[in-house]
C-alpha positions in Angstrom: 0.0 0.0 0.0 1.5 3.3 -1.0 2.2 6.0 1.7 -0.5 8.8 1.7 0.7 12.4 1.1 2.1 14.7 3.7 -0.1 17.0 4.7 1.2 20.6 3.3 2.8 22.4 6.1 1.7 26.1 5.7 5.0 27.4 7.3 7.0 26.5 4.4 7.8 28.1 1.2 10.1 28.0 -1.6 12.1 30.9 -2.2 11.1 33.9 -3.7 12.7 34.5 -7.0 11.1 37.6 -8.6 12.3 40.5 -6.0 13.5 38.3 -3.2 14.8 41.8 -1.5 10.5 42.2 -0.8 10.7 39.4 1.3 11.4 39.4 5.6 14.9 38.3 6.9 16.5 41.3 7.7 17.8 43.2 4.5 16.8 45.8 2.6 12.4 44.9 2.3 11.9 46.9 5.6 14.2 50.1 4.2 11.9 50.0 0.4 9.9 53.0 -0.3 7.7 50.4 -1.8 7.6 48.4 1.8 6.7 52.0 4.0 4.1 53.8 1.4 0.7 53.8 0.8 -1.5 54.5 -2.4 -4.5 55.7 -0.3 -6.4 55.6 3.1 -9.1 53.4 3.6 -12.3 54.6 4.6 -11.7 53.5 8.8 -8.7 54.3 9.0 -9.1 57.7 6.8 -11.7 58.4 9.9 -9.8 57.4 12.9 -6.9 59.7 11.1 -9.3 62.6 11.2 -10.1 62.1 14.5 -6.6 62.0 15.5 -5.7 65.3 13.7 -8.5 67.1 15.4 -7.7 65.7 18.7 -4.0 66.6 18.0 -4.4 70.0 16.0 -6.2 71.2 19.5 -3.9 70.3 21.8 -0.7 71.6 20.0 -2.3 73.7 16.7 -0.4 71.8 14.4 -0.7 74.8 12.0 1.9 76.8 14.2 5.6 75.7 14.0 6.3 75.6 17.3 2.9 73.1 18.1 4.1 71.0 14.9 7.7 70.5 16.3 6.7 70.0 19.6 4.0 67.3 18.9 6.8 65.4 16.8 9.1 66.0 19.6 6.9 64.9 22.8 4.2 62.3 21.3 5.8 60.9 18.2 9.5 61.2 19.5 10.1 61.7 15.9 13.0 64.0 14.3 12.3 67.5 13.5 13.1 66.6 9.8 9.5 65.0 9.8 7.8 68.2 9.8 9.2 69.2 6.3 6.6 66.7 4.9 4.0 68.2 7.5 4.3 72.3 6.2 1.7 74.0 7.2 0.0 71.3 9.2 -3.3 70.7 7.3 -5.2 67.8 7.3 -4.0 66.9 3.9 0.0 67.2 4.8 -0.7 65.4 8.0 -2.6 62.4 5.6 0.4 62.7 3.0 2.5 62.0 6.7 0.9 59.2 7.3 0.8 57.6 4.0 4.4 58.3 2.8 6.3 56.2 5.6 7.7 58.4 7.7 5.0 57.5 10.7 6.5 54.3 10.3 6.4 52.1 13.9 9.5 50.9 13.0 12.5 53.3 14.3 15.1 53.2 11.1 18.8 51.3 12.0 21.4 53.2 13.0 24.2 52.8 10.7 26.7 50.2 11.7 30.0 51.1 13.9 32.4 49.3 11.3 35.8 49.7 13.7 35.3 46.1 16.3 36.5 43.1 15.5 34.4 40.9 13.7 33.2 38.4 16.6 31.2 41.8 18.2 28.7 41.8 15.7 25.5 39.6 15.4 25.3 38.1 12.0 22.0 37.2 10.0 22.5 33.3 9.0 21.3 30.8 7.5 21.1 26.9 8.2 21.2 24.2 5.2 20.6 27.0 2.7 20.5 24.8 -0.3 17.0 23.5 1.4 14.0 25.3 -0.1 11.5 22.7 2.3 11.8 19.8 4.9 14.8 18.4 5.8 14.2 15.2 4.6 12.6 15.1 0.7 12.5 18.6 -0.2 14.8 20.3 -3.5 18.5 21.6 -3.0 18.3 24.8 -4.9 21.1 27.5 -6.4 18.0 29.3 -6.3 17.8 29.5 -2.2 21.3 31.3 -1.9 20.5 33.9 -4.2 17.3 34.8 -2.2 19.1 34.6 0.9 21.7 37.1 0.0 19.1 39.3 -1.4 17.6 39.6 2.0 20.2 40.3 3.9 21.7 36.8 5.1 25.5 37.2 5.3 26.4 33.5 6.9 25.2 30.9 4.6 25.9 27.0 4.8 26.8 24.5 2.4 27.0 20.7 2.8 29.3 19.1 0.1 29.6 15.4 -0.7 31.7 13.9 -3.5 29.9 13.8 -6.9 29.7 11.1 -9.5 31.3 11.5 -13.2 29.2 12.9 -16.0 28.6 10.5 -18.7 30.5 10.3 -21.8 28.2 12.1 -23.9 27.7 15.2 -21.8 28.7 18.2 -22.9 32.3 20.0 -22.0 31.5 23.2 -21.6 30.7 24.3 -18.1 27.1 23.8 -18.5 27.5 20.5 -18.9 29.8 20.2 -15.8 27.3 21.5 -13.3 25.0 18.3 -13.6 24.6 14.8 -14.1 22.6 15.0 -17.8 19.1 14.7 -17.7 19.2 11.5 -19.9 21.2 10.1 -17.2 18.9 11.3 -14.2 15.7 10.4 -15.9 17.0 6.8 -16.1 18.0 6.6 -12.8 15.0 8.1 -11.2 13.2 5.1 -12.9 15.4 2.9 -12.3 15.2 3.9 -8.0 11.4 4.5 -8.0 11.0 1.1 -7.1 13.5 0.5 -4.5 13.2 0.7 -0.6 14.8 4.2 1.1 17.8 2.1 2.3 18.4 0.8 -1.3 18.1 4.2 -2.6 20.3 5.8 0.0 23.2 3.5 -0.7 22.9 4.2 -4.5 22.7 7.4 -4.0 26.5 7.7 -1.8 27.9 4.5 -3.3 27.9 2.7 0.2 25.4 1.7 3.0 24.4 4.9 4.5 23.1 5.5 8.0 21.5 8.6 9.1 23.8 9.3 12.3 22.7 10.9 15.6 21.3 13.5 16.4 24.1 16.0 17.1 25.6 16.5 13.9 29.4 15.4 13.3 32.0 17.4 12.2 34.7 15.4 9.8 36.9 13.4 12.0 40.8 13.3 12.0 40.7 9.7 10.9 41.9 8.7 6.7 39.1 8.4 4.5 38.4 4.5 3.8 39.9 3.2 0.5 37.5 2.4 -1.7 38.0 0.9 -4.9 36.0 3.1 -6.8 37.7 5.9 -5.8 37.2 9.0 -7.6 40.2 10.2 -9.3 41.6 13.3 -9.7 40.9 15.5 -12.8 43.2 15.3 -15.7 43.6 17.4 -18.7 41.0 16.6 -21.6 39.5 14.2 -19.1 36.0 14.2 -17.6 35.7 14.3 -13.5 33.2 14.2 -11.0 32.6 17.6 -8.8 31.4 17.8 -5.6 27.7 18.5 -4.9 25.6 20.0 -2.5 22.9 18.0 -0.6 21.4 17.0 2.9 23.3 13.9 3.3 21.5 10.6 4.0 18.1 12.0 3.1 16.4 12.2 0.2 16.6 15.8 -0.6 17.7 16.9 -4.0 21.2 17.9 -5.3 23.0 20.6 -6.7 26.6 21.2 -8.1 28.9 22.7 -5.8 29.9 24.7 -8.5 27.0 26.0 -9.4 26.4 26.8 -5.7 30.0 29.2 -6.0 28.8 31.0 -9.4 25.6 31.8 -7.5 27.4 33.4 -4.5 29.9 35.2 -6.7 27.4 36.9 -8.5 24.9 37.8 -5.6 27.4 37.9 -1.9 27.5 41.9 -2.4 24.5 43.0 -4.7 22.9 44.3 -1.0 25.4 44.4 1.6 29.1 45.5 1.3 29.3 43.8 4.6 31.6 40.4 4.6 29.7 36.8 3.8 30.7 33.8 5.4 30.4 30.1 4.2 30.2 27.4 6.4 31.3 24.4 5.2 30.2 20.8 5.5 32.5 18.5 3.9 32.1 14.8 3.2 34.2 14.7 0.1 37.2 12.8 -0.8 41.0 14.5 -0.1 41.0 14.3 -4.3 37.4 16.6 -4.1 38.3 18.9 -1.5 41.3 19.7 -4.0 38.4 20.3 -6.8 36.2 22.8 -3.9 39.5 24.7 -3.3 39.8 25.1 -7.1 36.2 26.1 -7.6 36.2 28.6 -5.1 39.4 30.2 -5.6 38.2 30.5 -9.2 34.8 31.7 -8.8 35.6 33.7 -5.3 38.7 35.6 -7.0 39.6 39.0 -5.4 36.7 38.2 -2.4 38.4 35.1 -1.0 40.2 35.6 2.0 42.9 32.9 1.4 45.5 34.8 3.6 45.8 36.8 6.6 46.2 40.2 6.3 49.3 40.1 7.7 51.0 37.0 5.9 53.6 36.4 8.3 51.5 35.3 10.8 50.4 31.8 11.7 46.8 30.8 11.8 47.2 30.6 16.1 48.8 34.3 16.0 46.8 36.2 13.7 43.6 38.4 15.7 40.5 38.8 13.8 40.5 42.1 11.5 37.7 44.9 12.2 34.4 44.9 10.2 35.6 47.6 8.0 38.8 45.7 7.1 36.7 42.8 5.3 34.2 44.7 3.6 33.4 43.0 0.4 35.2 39.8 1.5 34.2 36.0 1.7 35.5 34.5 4.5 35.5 30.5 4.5 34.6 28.6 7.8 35.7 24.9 7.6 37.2 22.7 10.3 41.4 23.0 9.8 43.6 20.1 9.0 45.2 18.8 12.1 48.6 19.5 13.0 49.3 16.1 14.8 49.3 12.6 12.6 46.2 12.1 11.1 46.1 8.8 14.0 46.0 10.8 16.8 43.0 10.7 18.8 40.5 13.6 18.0 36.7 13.3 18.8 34.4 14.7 16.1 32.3 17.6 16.3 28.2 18.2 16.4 26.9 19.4 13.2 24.2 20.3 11.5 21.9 17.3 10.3 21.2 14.7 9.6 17.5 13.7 9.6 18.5 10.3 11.9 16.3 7.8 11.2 16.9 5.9 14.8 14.7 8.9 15.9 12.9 8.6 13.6 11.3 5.3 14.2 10.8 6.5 18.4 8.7 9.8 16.3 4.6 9.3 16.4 4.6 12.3 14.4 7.3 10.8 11.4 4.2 10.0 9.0 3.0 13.4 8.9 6.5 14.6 8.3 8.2 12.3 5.5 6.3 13.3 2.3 5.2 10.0 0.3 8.1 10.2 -1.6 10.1 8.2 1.0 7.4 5.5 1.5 7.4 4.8 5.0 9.0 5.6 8.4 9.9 1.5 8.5 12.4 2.0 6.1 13.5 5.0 7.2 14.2 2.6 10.3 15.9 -0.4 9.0 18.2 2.2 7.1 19.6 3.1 10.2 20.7 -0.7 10.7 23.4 0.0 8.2 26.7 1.4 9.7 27.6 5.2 9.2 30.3 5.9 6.4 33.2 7.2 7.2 33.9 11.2 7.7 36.3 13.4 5.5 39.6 14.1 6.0 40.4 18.0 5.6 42.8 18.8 3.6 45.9 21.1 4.4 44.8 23.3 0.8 41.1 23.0 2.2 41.8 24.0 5.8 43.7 27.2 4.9 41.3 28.7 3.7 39.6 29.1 7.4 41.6 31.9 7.6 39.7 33.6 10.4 36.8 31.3 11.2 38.7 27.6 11.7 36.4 25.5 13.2 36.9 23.7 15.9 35.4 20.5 17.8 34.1 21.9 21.2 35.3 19.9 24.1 35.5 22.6 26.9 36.5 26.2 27.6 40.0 25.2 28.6 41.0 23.4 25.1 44.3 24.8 23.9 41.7 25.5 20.4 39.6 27.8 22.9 42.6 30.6 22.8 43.6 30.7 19.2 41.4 34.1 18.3 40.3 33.1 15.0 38.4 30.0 15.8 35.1 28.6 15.9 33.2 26.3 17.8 29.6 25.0 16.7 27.4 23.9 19.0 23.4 22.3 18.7 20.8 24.2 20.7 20.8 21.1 22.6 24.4 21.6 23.7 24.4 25.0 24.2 21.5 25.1 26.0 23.7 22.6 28.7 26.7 24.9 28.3 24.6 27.6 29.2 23.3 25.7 32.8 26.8 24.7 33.6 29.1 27.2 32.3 27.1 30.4 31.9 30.0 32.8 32.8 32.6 30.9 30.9 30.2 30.8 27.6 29.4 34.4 27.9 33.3 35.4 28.4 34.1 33.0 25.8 31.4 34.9 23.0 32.6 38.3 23.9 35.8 37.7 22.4 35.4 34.3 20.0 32.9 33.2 17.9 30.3 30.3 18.3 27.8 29.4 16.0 24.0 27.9 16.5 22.3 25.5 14.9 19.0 23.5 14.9 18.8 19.8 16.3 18.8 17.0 13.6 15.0 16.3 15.1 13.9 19.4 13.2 12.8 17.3 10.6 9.8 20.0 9.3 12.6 22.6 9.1 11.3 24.5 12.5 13.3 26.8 13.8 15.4 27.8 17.2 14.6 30.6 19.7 17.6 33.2 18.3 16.5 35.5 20.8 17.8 33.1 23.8 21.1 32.5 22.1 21.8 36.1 20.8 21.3 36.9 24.8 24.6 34.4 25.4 26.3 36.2 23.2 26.2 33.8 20.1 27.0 35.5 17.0 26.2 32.9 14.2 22.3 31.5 15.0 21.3 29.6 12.1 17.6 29.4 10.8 16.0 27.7 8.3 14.9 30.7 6.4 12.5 28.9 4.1 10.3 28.3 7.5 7.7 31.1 8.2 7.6 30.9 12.2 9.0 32.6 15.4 12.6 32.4 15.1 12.6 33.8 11.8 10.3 36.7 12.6 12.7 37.7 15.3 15.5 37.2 12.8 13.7 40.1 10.9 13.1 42.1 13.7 17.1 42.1 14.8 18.5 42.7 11.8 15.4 44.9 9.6 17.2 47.3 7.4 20.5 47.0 8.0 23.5 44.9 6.2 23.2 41.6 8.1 25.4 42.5 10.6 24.5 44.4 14.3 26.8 45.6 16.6 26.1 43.4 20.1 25.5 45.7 23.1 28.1 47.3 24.7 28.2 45.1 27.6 28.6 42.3 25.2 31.6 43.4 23.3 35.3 41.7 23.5 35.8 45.5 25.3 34.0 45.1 28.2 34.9 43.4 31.8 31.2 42.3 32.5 31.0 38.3 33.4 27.6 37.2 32.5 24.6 38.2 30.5 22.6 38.9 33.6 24.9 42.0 33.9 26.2 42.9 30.1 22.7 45.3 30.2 20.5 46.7 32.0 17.1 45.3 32.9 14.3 46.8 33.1 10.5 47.1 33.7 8.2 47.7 30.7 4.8 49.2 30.5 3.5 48.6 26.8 0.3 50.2 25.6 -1.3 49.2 21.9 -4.2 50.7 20.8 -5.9 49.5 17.8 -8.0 51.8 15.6 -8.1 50.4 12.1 -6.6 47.9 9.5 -6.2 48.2 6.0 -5.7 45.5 3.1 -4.6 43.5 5.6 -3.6 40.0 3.1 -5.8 37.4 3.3 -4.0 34.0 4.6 -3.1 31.1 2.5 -5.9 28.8 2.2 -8.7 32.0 2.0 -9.9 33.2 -1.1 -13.1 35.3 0.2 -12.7 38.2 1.8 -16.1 38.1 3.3 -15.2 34.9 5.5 -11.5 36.3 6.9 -12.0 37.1 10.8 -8.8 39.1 11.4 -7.7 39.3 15.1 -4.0 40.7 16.1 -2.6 38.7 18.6 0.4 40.0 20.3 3.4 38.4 22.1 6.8 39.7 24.0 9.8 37.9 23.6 11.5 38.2 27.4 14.8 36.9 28.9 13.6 34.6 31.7 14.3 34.5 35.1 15.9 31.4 34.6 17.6 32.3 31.5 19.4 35.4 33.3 20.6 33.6 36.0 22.4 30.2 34.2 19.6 28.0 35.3 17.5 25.1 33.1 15.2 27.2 30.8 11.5 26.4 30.8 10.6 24.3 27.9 14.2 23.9 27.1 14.1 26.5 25.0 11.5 25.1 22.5 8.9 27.6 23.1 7.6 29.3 19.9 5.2 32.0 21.5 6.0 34.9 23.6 6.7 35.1 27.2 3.9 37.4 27.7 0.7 37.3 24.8 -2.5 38.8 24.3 -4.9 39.6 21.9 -7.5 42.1 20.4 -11.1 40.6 19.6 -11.7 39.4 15.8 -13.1 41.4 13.3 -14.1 41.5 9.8 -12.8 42.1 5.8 -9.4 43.0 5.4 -10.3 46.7 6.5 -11.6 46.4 9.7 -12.1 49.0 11.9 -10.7 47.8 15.7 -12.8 50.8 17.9 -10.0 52.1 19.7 -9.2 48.4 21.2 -6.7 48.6 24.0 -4.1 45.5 24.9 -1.6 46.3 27.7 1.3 44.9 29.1 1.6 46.1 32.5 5.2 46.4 34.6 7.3 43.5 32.9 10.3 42.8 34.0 13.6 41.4 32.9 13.2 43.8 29.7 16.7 44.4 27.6 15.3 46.9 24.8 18.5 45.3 22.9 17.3 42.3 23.3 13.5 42.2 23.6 11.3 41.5 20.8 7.7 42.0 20.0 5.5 39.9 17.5 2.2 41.0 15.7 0.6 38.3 14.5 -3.1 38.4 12.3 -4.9 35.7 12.5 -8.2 34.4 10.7 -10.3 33.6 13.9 -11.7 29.8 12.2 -13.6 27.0 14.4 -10.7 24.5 14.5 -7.2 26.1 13.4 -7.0 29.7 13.5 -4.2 30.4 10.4 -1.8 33.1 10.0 -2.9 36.0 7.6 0.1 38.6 8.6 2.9 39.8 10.4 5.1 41.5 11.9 8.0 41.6 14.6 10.1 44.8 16.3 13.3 44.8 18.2 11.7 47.0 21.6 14.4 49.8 21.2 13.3 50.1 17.7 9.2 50.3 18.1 8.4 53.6 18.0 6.0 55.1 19.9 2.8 57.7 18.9 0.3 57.4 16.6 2.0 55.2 14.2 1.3 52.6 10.5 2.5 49.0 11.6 3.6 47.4 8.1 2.8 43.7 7.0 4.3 40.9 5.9 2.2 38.0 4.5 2.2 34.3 5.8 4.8 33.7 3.6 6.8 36.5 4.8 6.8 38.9 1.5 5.9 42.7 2.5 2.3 44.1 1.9 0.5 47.3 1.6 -1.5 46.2 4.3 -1.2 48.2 7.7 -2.5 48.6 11.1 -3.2 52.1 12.1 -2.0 52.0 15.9 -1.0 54.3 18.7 1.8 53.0 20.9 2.8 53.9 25.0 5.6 52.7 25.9 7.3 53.7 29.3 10.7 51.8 30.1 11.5 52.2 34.1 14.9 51.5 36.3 14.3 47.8 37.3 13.5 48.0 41.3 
């Protein structure tokens, strides 16, 4: 009996491929004039603005200069500039006001202090970019890093694996090289259609493969296993096979390695000036990493850093270069080729992965996440009888080129690898989140001055993301989302980084310059008192599975993201940090169309504590109020420093996170107080 179908998950999307930069992450869609205007005013919130201006007009006579300026100065806490667009402070400027962006909720970035070294910034990135779905049967896609870049993302990740040879009919030009031909793939898609997921795993990596564990391994220091089909170096006039770029021991999709490279090349710096960093994942033959080196040395020519600014130093001496120093640069993170014999003892490292089917078969929920394509969760099971393949050797040509991000395995704080100042240690959410009970001062002294990276847990299968927000608060730099998933994590991710360059300057109690121990002092905590009060919506998008206006139910719910108690002070974190809503969360009643009108609707949050504006986010979420699952219509998520208060236009982004015209019209209170 064949599998049924995966149910669609509505929280993932491809990539966006006609203007990517319109879609949330963090780049440029929130900084748009086409993001932040409007082409008219509907008719509710045309009234409520009238209402407004007369209430305003009278308390300040907004047709004075003096009354304009000091109604932008003490309600809108807006700059003077703003009344330019005002003039003589009619009804129809103060409209224009409204409609042209500048009453925007959103408090513009600050432009980024370029002079610290790199490991003070956090850095918008990605996890298993080359995914555009699940993490087990979904397309590997050149298509997802361009999208990426074009919002904003400035760490992306690529897993590579050795490739097979073309055929002998395939073309030589370079066309030709960047895929099997599709003669050649239709055949073997038939010829695997019938086979069992182990059967098609082994076929598809030329040996039994095994899902591994949960915590993703780095490559060990152990040789390669001789194999006899060994793929051979490339030789003049002669085909060869090039690495390629997949979820490993899943049945995702591939893509060429080099087509991966071209794709970066061409879109790393179309946005941001600001540097990118690739994280590797190698499983490839010594004889393939010397193809990768190749490919990106070719492709990444005049942005590779492939040497240290100051050449004379050793990979253990150099210091990691300012922000400013790297503009325009690709830096390469990969783990570094021992310096001991390759027999020495070395433990490997978590990484990112690997969908591992042992877990799977203890999952009740595996059906509904393994689309029919892999046939059933009992195969999935017995492949995980076979025994896991061998890691990759790195290279010494392969390794160099971790020039200032050399990764590390994590074993503890006082690991002679824990000094050098240009490495890197990657660590599951699962891991840190121990780290963070049992070491909190020694991983938030560590972060100040070194980098770590985030990423999700293998058990992710549906492509669900982290909390960012609990590991930007350690001091993690590098939190990797899945940005194809539409959910909390990557909202926040938006809200962090919204119109700047991908990378944000940590607070000052965060930075490698300052002598605090522990997050719990780095910045100051306070109490919050939040006011929102609703007076109207306009073309608010309708979500996914609605077609009829008439039946959407809008309701805004809203949730604070807060540092814990338990968080703050090193303990085990409620939930272990899988919690998807907000600390805090309420929500306005439901209305109707995609104008409604909200009557002035109140929601309050009343002396919260534990606040770090830096570090405190707040989600708007639409909702269609429905019988059994209420869906999401729209969104939209501020860093608390950043939300502006006065009478104010909330933009939108749709369920699938591209920006709207649609708005809330809302006036914000917000009163931040000394902690007591």
């Amino acid at each position: 009996m064949a599998a049924p179908a995966a149910t669609k998950d509505s929280k993932l999307g491809a990539p966006k491929l006609d203007e990517p930069q319109l879609q949330a992450g963090g780049g440029s869609a929130s900084a748009t004039a086409k993001a932040r205007t409007l082409d008219y005013l509907s008719e509710n919130v045309a009234q409520h603005l009238k209402a407004v201006y007369e209430d305003v007009n009278k308390r300040y006579n907004l047709g004075t200069k003096e009354g304009l300026l000091k109604w932008l100065v003490e309600e809108q806490q807006a700059p003077q500039e703003d009344a330019e667009l005002l003039k003589d402070g009619s009804y129809s400027h103060f409209a224009s006001y409204y409609a042209s962006g500048l009453a925007n909720v959103m408090k513009p970035a600050a432009a980024v202090e370029e002079s610290y070294p790199i490991s003070n910034y956090f850095i918008s990135s990605s996890h298993n970019t080359y995914l555009t779905g699940n993490q087990l049967t979904s397309e590997s896609s050149v298509d997802a890093y361009k999208n990426v870049l074009l919002r904003g993302c400035r760490c992306v990740e690529i897993d590579v694996w050795d490739g097979e040879p073309p055929s002998s009919s395939s073309s030589e030009d370079e066309a030709g090289n960047l895929g099997v031909p599709k003669a050649k793939k239709d055949k073997k898609k038939k010829d695997k259609s019938e086979l069992g997921l182990r059967k098609r795993l082994e076929l598809r990596f030329g040996r039994k493969g095994s899902p591994p564990s949960e915590e993703k391994k780095e490559p060990s220091q152990s040789p390669p296993q001789e194999t006899t089909d060994r793929i051979q170096p490339w030789r003049s006039n002669s085909f060869r096979a090039e690495p390629r770029v997949l979820h490993g021991y899943t049945l995702t999709k591939e893509t060429p390695f080099r087509a991966v490279c071209a794709v970066i090349r061409d879109y790393a710096f179309v946005t941001s000036n600001l540097p990118v960093i690739i994280s590797l994942e190698v499983h490839t033959s010594p004889e393939q990493q010397g193809i990768m080196v190749e490919i990106m040395t070719e492709y990444w020519k005049g942005m590779l850093v492939d040497l240290p600014l100051d050449p004379s130093k050793s990979s253990e001496e150099i210091t990691l270069p300012s922000l400013k120093e790297l503009e325009n640069k690709i830096l390469v993170k990969v783990k570094r080729a021992p310096s001991k014999p390759a027999d020495a003892p070395f433990k490997p490292a978590p990484t990112t992965l690997q969908a591992p089917a042992l877990e799977l078969k203890k999952s009740s929920s595996t059906s509904s996440s393994v689309s029919s394509t892999a046939s059933s969760s009992d195969e999935a099971a017995r492949a995980a009888n076979a025994p896991p393949a061998p890691k990759a050797k790195i290279t010494a040509a392969l390794g160099k080129l971790g020039v200032y991000t050399g990764a590390y395995h994590f074993k503890s704080f006082d690991q002679p690898e824990a000094k050098i100042p240009t490495h890197v240690f990657s660590l599951s959410e699962k891991s840190l989140l121990e780290v963070h009970e049992t070491q909190q001062a020694a991983l938030f002294g560590h972060n100040k001055h070194f980098f770590m990276r985030a990423y999700p847990k293998g058990l992710r299968l549906n492509s669900s993301n982290i909390d960012p927000s609990l590991f930007w608060r350690a001091g993690v730099q590098i939190v990797a989302l899945n940005w194809q998933r539409w959910d909390s994590g990557m909202m926040q991710n938006e809200a962090m980084f919204a119109g700047t360059s991908g990378w944000v300057l940590k607070p000052e109690g965060y930075r490698s310059t300052s002598k605090e121990a522990t997050q719990k002092t780095a910045i100051a905590h306070h109490n919050l008192d939040l006011s929102i009060e609703f007076l109207a919506g306009q073309d608010i998008p309708l979500p996914p599975s609605e077609d009829d206006p008439k039946d959407f139910k809008p309701y805004v719910k809203i949730e604070l993201h807060v540092e814990k108690q338990q968080e703050r002070e090193g303990e085990s974190v409620p939930g272990n940090g899988k919690s998807k809503s907000g600390e805090y969360k309420k929500k306005t009643k439901s209305q109707r169309t995609p104008n409604p009108d909200f009557g002035r609707e109140v929601i309050k949050f009343e002396s919260v504590k534990g606040v770090t504006e830096e570090l405190t986010f707040v989600r708007f979420k639409v909702m269609d109020d429905e019988r059994i699952h209420d869906d999401l219509a729209a969104w939209a998520c501020f860093r608390l420093d950043r939300l502006q208060p006065g009478v104010r236009m909330l933009h939108l982004y749709d369920a699938n996170g591209v920006v709207t015209k649609g708005v809330l019209f809302v006036r914000i209170k917000k009163t931040v107080s000394a902690a007591k």
